[in-house]
mmCIF file of the N, C-alpha and C atoms, coordinates in Angstrom:
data_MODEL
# 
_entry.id   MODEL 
# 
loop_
_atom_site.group_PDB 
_atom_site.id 
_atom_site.type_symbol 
_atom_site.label_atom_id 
_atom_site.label_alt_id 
_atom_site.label_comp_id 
_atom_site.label_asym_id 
_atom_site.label_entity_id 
_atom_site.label_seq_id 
_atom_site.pdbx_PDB_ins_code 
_atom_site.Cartn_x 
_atom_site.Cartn_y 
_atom_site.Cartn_z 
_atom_site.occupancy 
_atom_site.B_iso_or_equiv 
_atom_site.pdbx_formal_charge 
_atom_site.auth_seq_id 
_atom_site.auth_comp_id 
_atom_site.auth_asym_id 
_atom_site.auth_atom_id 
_atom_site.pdbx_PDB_model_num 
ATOM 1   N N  . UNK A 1 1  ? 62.074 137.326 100.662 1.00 0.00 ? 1  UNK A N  1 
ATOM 2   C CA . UNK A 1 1  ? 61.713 136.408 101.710 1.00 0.00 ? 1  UNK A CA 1 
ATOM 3   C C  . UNK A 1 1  ? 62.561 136.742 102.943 1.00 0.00 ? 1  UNK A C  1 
ATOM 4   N N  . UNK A 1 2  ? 61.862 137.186 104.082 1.00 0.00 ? 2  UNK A N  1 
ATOM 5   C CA . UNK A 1 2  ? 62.687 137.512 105.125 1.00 0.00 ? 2  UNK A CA 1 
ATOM 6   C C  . UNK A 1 2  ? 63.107 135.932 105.921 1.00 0.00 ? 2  UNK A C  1 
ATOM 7   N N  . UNK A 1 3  ? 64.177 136.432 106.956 1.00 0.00 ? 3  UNK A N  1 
ATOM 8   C CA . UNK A 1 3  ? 64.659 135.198 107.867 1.00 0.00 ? 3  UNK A CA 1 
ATOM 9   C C  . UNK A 1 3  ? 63.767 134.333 108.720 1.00 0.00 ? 3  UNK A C  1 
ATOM 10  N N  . UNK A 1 4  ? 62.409 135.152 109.045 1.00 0.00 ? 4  UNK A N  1 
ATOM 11  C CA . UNK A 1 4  ? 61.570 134.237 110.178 1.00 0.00 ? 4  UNK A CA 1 
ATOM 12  C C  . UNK A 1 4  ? 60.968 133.236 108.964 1.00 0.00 ? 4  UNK A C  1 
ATOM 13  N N  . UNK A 1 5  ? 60.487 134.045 107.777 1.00 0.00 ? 5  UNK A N  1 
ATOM 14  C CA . UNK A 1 5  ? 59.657 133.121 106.741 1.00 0.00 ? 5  UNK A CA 1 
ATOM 15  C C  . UNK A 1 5  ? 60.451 131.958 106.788 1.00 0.00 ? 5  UNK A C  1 
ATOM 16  N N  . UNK A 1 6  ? 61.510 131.989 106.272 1.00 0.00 ? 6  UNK A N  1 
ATOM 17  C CA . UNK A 1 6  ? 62.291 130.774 105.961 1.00 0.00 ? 6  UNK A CA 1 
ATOM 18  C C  . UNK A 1 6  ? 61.996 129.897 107.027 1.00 0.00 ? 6  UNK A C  1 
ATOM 19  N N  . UNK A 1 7  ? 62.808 130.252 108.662 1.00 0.00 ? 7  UNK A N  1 
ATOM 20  C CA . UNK A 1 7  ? 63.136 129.311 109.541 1.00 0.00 ? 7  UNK A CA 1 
ATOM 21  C C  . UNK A 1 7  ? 61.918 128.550 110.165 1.00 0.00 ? 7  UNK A C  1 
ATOM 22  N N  . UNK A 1 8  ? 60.627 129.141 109.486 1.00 0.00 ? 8  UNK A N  1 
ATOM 23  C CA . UNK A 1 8  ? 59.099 128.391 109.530 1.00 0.00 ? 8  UNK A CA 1 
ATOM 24  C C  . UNK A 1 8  ? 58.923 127.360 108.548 1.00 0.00 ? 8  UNK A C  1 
ATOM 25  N N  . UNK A 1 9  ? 59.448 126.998 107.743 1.00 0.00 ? 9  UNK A N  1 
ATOM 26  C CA . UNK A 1 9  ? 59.637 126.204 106.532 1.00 0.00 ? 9  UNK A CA 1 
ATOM 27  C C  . UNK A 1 9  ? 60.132 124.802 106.905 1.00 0.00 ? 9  UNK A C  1 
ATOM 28  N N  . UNK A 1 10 ? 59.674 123.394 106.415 1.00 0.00 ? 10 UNK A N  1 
ATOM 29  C CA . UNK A 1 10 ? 60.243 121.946 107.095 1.00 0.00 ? 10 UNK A CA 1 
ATOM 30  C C  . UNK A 1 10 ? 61.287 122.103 105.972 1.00 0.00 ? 10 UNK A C  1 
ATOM 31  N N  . UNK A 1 11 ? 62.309 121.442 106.435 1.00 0.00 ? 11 UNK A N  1 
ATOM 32  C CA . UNK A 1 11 ? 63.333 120.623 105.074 1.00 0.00 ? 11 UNK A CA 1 
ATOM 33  C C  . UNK A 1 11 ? 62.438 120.878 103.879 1.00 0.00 ? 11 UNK A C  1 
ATOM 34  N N  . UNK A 1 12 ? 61.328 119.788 103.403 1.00 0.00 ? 12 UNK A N  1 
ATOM 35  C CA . UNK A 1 12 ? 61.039 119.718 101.877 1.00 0.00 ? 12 UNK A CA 1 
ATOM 36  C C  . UNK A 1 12 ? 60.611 121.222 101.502 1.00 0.00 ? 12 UNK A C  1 
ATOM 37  N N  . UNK A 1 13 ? 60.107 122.082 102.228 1.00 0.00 ? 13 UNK A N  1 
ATOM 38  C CA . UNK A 1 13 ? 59.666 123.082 101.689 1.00 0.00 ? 13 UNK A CA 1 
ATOM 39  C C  . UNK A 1 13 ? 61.082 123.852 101.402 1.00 0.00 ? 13 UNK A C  1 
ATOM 40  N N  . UNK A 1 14 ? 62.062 123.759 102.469 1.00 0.00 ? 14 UNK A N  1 
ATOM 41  C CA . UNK A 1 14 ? 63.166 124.485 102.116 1.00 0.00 ? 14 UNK A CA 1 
ATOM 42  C C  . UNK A 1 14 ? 63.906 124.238 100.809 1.00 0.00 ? 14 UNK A C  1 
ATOM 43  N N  . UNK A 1 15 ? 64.137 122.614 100.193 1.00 0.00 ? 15 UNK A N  1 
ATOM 44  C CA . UNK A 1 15 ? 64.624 122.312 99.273  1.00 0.00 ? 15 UNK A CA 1 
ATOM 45  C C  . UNK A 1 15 ? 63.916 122.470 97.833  1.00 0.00 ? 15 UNK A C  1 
ATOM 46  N N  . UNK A 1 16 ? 62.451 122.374 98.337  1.00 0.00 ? 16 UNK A N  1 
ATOM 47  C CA . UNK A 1 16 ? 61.959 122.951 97.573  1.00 0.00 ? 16 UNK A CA 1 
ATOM 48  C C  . UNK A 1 16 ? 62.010 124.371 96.720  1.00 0.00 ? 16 UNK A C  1 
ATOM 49  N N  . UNK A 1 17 ? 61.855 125.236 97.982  1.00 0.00 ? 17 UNK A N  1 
ATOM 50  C CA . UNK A 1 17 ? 62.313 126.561 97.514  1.00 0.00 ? 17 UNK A CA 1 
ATOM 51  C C  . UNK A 1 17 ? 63.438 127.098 96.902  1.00 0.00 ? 17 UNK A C  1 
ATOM 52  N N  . UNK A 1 18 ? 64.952 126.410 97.566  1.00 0.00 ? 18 UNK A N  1 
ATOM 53  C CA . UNK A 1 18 ? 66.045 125.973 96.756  1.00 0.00 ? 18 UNK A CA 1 
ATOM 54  C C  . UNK A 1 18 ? 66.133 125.976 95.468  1.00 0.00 ? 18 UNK A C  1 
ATOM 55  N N  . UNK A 1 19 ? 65.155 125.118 95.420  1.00 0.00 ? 19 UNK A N  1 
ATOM 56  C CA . UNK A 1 19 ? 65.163 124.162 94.158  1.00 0.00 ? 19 UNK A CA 1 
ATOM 57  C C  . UNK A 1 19 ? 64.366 125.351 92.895  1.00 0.00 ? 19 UNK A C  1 
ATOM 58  N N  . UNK A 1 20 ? 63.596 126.217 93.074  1.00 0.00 ? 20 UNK A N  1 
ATOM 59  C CA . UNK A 1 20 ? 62.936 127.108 92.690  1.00 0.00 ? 20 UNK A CA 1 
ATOM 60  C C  . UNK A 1 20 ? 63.887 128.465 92.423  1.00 0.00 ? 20 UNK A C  1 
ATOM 61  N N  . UNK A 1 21 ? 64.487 128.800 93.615  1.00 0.00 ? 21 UNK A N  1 
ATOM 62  C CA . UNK A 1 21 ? 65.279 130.072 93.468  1.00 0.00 ? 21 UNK A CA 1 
ATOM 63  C C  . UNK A 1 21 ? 66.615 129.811 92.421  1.00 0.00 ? 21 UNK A C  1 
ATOM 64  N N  . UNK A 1 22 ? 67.434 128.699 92.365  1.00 0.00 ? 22 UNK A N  1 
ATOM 65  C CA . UNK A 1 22 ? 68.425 128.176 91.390  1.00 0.00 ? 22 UNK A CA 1 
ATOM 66  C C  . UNK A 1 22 ? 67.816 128.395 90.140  1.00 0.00 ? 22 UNK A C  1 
ATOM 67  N N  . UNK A 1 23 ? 66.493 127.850 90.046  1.00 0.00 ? 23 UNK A N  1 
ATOM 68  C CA . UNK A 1 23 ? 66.247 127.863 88.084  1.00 0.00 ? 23 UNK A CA 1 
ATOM 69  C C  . UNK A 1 23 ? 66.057 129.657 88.291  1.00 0.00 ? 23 UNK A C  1 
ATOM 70  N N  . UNK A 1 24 ? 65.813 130.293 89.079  1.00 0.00 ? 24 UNK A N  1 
ATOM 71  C CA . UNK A 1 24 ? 65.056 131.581 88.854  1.00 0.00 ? 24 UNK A CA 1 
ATOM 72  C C  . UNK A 1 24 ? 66.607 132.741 88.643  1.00 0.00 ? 24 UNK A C  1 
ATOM 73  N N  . UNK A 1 25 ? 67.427 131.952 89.294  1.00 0.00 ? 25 UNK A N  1 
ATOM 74  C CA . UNK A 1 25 ? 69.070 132.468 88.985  1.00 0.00 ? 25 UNK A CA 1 
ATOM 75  C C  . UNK A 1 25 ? 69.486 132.396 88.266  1.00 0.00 ? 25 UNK A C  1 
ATOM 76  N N  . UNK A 1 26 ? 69.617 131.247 87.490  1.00 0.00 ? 26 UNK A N  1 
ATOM 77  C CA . UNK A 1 26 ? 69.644 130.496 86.313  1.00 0.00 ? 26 UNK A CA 1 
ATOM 78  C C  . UNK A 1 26 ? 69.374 131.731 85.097  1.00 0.00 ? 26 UNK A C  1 
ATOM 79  N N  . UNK A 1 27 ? 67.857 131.561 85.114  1.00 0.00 ? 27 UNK A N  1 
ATOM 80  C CA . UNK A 1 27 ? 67.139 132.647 83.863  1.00 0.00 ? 27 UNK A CA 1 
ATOM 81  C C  . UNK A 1 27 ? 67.236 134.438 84.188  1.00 0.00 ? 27 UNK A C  1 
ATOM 82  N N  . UNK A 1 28 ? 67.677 134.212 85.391  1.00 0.00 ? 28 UNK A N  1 
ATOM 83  C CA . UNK A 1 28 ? 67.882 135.897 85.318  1.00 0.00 ? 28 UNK A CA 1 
ATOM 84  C C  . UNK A 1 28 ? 69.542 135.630 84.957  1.00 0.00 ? 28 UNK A C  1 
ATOM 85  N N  . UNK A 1 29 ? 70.587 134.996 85.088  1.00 0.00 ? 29 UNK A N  1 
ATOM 86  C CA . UNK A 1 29 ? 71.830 135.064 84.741  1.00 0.00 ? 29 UNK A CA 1 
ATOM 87  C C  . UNK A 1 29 ? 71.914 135.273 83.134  1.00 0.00 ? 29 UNK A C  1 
ATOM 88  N N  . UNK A 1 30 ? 71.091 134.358 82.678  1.00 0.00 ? 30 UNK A N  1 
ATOM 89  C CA . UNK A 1 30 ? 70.484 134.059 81.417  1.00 0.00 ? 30 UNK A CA 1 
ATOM 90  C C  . UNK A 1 30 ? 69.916 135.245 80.334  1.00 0.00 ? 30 UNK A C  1 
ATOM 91  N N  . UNK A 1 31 ? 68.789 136.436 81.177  1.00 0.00 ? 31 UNK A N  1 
ATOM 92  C CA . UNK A 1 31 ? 68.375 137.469 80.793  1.00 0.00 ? 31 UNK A CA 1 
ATOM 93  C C  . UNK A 1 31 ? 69.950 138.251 80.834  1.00 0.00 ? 31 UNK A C  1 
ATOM 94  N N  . UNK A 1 32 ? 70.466 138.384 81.557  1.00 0.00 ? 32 UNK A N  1 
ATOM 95  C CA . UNK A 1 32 ? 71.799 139.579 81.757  1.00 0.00 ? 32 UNK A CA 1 
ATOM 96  C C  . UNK A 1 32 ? 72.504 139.610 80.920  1.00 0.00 ? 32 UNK A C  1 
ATOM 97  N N  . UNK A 1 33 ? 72.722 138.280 80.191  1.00 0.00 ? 33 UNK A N  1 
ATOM 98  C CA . UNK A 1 33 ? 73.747 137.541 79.165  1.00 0.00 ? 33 UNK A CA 1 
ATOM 99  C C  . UNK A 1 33 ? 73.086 137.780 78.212  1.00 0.00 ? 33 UNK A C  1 
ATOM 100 N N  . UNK A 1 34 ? 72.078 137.864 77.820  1.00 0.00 ? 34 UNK A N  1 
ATOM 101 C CA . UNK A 1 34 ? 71.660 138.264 76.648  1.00 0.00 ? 34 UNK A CA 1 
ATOM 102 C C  . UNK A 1 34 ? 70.878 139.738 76.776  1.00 0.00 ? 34 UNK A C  1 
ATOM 103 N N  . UNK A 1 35 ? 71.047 140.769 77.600  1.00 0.00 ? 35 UNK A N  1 
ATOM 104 C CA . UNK A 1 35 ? 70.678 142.132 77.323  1.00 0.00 ? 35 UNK A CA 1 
ATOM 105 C C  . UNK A 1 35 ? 69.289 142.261 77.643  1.00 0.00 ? 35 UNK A C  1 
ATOM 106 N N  . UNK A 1 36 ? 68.229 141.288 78.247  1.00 0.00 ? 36 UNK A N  1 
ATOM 107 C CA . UNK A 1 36 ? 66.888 141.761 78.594  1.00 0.00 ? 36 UNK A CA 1 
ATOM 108 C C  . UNK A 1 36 ? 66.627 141.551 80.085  1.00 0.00 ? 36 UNK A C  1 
ATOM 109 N N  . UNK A 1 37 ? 67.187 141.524 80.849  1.00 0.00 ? 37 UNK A N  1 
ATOM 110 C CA . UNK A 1 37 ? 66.897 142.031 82.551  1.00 0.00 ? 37 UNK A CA 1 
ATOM 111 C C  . UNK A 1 37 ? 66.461 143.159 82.494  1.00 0.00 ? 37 UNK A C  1 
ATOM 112 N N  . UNK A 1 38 ? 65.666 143.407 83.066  1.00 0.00 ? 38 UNK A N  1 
ATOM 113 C CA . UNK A 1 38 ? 65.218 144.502 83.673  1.00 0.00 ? 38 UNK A CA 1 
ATOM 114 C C  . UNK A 1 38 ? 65.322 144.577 85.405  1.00 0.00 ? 38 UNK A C  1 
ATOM 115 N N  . UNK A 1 39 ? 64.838 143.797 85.770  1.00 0.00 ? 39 UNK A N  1 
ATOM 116 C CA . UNK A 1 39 ? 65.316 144.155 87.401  1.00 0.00 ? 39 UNK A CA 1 
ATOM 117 C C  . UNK A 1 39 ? 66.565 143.561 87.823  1.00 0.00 ? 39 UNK A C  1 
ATOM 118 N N  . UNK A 1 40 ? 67.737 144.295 87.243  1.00 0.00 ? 40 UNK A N  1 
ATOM 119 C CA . UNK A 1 40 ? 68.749 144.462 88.429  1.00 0.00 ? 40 UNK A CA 1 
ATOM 120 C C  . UNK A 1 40 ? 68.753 143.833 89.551  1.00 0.00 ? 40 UNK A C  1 
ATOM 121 N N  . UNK A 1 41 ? 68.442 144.107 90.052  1.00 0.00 ? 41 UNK A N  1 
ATOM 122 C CA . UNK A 1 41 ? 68.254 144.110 91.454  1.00 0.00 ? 41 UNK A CA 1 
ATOM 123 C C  . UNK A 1 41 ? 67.933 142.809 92.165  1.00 0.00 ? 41 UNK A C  1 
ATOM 124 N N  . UNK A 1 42 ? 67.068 141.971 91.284  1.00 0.00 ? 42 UNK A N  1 
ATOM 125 C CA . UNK A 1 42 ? 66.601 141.085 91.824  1.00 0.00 ? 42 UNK A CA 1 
ATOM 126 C C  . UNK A 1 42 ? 68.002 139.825 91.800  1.00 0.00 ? 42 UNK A C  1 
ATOM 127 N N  . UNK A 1 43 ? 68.791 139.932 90.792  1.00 0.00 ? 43 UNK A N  1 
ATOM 128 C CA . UNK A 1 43 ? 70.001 139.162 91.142  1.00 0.00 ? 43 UNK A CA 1 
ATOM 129 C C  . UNK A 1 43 ? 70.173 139.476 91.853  1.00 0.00 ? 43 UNK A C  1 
ATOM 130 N N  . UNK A 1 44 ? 70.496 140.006 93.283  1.00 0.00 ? 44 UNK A N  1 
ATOM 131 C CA . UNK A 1 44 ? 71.013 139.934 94.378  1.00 0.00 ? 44 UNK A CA 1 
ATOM 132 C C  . UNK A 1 44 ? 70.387 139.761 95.185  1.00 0.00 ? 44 UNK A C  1 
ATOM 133 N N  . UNK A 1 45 ? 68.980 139.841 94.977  1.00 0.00 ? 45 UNK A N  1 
ATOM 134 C CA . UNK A 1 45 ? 68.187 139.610 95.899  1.00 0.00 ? 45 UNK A CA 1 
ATOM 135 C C  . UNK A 1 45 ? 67.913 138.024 95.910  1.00 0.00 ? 45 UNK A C  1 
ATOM 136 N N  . UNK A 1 46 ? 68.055 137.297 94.748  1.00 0.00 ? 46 UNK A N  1 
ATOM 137 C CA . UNK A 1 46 ? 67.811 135.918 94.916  1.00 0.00 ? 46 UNK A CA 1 
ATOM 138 C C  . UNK A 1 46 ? 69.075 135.303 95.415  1.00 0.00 ? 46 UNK A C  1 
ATOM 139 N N  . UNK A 1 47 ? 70.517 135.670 95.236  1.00 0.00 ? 47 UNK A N  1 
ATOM 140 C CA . UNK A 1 47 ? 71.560 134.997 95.894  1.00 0.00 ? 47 UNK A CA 1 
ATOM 141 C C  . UNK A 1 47 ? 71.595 135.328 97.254  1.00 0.00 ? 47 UNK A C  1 
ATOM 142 N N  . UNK A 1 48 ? 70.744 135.838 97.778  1.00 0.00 ? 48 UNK A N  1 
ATOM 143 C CA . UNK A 1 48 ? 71.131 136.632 98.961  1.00 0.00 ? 48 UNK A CA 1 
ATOM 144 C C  . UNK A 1 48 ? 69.416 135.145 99.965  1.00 0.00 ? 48 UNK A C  1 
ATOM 145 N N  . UNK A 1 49 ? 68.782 135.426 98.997  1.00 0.00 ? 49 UNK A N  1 
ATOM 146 C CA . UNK A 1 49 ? 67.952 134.203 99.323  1.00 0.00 ? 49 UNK A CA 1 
ATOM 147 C C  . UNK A 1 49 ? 68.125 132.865 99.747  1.00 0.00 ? 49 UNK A C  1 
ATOM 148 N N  . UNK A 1 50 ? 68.791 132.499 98.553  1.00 0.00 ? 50 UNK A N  1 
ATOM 149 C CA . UNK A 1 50 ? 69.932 131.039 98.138  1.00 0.00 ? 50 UNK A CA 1 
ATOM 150 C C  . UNK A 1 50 ? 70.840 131.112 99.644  1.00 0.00 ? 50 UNK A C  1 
ATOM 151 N N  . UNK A 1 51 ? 71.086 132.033 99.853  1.00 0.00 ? 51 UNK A N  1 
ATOM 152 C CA . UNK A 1 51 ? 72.311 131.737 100.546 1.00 0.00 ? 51 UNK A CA 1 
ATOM 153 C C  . UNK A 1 51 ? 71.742 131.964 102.394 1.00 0.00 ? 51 UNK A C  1 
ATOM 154 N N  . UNK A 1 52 ? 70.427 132.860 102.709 1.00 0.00 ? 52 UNK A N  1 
ATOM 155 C CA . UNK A 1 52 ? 69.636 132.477 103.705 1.00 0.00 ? 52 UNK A CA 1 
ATOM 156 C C  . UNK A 1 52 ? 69.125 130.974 103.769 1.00 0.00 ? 52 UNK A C  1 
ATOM 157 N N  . UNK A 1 53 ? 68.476 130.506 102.905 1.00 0.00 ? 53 UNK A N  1 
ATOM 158 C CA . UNK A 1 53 ? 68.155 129.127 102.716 1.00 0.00 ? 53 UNK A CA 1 
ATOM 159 C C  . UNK A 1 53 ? 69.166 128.027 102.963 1.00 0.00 ? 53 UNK A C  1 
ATOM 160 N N  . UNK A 1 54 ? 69.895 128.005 102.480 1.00 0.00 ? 54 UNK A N  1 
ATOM 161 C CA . UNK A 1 54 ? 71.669 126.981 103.152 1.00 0.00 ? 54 UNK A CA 1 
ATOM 162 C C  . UNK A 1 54 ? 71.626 127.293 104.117 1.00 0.00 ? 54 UNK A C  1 
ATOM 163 N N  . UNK A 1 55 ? 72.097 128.910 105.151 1.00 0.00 ? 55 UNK A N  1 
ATOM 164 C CA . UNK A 1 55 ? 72.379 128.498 106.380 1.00 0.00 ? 55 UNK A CA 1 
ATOM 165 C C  . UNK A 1 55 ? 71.308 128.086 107.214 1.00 0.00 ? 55 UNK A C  1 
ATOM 166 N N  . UNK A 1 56 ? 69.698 128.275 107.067 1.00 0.00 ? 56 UNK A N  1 
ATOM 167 C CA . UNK A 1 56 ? 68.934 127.474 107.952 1.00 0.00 ? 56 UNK A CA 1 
ATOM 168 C C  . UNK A 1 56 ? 69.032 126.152 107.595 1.00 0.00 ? 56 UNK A C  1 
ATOM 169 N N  . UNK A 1 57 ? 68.958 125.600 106.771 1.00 0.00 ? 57 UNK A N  1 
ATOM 170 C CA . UNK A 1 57 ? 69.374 124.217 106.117 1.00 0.00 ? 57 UNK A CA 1 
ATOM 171 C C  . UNK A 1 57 ? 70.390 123.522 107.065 1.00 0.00 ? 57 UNK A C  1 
ATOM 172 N N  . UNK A 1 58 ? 71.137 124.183 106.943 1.00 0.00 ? 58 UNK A N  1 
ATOM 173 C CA . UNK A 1 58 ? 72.159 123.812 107.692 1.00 0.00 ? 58 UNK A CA 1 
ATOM 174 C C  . UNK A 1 58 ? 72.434 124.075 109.388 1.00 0.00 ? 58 UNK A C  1 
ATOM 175 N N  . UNK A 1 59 ? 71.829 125.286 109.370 1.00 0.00 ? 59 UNK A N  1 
ATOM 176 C CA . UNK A 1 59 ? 71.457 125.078 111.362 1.00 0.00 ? 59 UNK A CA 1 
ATOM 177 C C  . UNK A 1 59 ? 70.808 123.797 111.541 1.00 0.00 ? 59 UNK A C  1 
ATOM 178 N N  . UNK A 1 60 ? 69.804 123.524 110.815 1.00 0.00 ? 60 UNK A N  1 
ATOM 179 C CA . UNK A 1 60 ? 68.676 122.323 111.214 1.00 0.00 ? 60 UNK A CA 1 
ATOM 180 C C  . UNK A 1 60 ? 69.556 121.285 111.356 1.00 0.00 ? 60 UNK A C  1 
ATOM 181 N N  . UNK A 1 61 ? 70.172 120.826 110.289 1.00 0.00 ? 61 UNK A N  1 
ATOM 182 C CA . UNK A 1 61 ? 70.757 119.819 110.020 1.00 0.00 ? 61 UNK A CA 1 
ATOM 183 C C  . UNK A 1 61 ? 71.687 119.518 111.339 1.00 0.00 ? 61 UNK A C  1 
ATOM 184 N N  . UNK A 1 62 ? 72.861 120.441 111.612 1.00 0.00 ? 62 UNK A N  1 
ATOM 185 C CA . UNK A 1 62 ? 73.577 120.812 113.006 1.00 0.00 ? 62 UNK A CA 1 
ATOM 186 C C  . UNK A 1 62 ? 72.773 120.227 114.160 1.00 0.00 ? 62 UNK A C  1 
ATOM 187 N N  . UNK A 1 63 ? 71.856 120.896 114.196 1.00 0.00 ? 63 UNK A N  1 
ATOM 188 C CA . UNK A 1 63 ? 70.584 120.702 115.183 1.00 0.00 ? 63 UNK A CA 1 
ATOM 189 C C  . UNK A 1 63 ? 70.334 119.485 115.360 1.00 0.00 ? 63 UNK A C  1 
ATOM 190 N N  . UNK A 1 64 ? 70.074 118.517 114.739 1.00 0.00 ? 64 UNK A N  1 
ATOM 191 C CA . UNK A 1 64 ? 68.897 117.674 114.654 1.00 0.00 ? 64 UNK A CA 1 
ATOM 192 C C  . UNK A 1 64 ? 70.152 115.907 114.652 1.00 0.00 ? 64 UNK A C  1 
ATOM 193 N N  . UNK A 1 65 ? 71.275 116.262 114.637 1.00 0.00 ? 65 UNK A N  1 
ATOM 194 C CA . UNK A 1 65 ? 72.507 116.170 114.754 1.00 0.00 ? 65 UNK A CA 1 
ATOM 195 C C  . UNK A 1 65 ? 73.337 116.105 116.088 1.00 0.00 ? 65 UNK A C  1 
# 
């Protein structure tokens, strides 16, 4: 998910998505720990998500503030 996608997103969709990428961290932390990940890769790609998502979250919030 690139940066414009996100900053097009209201609050609920953002927390929403949040709320989606955590369980999806969750079960890939989950796959690693028990030996069946296959994409690598995508752990970093979802914290790297997680952590785009907070700071627009948080511009808005600043913002609107």
């Amino acid at each position: 998910m690139t940066i414009e996608d996100i900053r097009r997103l209201s609050a609920d969709q953002l927390g929403d998505e949040l709320l989606s990428l955590k369980k999806e961290q969750f079960n890939l932390r989950f796959q690693a720990a028990t030996g069946q990940l296959e994409k690598t890769h995508r752990v970093a790609e979802v914290r790297r998500d997680i952590a785009r998502i907070r700071t627009v979250m948080r511009a808005k919030q600043a913002k609107a503030s």
